[in-house]
N, C-alpha and C positions, 0 to 999 in steps of 0.2 A: 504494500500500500504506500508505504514509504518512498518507491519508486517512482510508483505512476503519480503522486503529486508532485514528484523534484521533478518530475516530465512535463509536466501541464504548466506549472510554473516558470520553466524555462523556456514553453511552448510561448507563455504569454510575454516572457520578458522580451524574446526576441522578436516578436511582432510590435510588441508597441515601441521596439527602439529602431524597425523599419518604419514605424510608421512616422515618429519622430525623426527619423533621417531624411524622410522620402520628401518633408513638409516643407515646399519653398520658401523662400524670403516673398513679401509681397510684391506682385508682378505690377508693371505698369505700362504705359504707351512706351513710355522711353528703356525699356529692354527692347519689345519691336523694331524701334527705330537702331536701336545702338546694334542689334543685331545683322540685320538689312545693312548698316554700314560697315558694320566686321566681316558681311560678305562681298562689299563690294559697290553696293547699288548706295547710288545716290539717293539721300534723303533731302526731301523738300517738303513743304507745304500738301502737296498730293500724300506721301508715305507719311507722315505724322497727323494727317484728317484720319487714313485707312487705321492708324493704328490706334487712334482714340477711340475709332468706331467699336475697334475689335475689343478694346476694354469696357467699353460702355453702353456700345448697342446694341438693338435687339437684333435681332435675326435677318432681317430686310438689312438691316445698317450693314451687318458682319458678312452678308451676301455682297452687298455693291461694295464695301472694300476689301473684300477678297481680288471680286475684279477688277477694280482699279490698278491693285498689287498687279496682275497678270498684263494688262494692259501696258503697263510703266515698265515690263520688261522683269519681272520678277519671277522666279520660276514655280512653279507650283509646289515643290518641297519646300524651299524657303519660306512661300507665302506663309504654308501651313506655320511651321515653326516658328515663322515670326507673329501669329496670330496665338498660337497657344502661349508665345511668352507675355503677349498682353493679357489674358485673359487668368493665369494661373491667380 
């Protein structure tokens, strides 16, 4: 019995210290942007509207700056990535 609690117990220590590991710092437009720029692509006024979108808007917003992103030359992996780092 002794076992299967030192088991469950360490079952639980090392999920909540993934879970605490996994938990980003707070995301904002400006990881988007800073990201987009560590790959390359010019940020202006277009990539910093798309990336406030993708932190703040709904669904219609997160849709039309997505393709903005694609439009401006952005590549659909990037977009992606740069849209999940506003939104964490």
């Amino acid at each position: 019995m002794k076992r299967f609690a030192a088991a469950i117990g360490l079952a639980a220590m090392s999920v909540m210290g993934v879970a605490v590991a996994a938990t980003p710092a707070a995301a904002s437009p400006a990881d988007c942007r800073n990201y987009l720029r560590s790959e390359g692509y010019v940020v202006g006024t277009k990539v910093t509207r798309a990336c406030k979108s993708f932190a703040h808007g709904n669904s219609i917003e997160y849709n039309a700056a997505f393709l903005t992103l694609l439009e401006l030359g952005v590549t659909k992996p990037d977009a992606t990535h740069a849209a999940r780092l506003a939104r964490l």
